[in-house]
C-alpha positions, 0 to 999 in steps of 0.5 A: 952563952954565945948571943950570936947563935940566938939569931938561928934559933928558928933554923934551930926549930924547923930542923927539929921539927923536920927531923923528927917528921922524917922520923915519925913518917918513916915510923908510921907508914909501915904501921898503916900499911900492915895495920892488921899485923900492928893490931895483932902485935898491939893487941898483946898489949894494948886492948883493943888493939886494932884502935891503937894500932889506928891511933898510934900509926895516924898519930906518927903518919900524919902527925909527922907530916904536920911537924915537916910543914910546921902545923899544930906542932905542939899539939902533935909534939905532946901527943907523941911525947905522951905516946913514947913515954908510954913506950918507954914506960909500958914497953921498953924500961925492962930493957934498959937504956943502952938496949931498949929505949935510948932512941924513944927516949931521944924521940919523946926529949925532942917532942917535949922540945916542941911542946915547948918551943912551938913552930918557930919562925919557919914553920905554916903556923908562922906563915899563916898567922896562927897562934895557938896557946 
């Protein structure tokens, strides 16, 4: 271990947390904007599909926008690391790793990150006083 990285773990958290936001957002925004077509590519697998196209594209929208600003991390880290596991699981393992799911996969390894990790230091949570167990 080198002890004197210790010091930036928080620096370590926020950028995490505000990577996987940017991610996240970029991933919901077209979803929200084309819910219908969401629901209709959904809906083949997912029934009924336009409430899971709603609960998928808010869940990545809005839960992005609340890891960028460090609020409810770990509430929105499991909810989106049991949404790609689903992906992964349900959708993509056919596929294999090098052609399928190595970025959801990558994506649900940083959402249990946070699940465990929290907000850390430089996140609303922190700031506002929050502690949420």
């Amino acid at each position: 271990m080198i002890q004197p990285l210790f010091v930036f773990g928080g620096i370590g958290i926020a950028f995490l947390r505000v990577i996987l936001g940017i991610i996240l957002i970029a991933h919901g925004w077209p979803k929200i904007k084309n819910i219908k077509g969401t629901a209709e590519w959904m809906g083949q697998i997912f029934k009924p599909g336009i409430f899971w196209a709603a609960v998928v594209s808010i869940l990545e929208f809005v839960g992005g926008i609340f890891l960028l600003a460090g609020f409810l991390v770990q509430l929105v880290a499991v909810l989106i690391a049991i949404q790609f596991a689903v992906i992964i699981l349900k959708m993509k393992m056919k596929k294999g790793l090098a052609d399928g799911y190595e970025f959801d996969l990558i994506i649900f390894a940083a959402a249990i990150a946070l699940a465990v990790l929290g907000g850390g230091a430089y996140s609303l949570e922190n700031f506002l006083g929050i502690l949420i167990y």
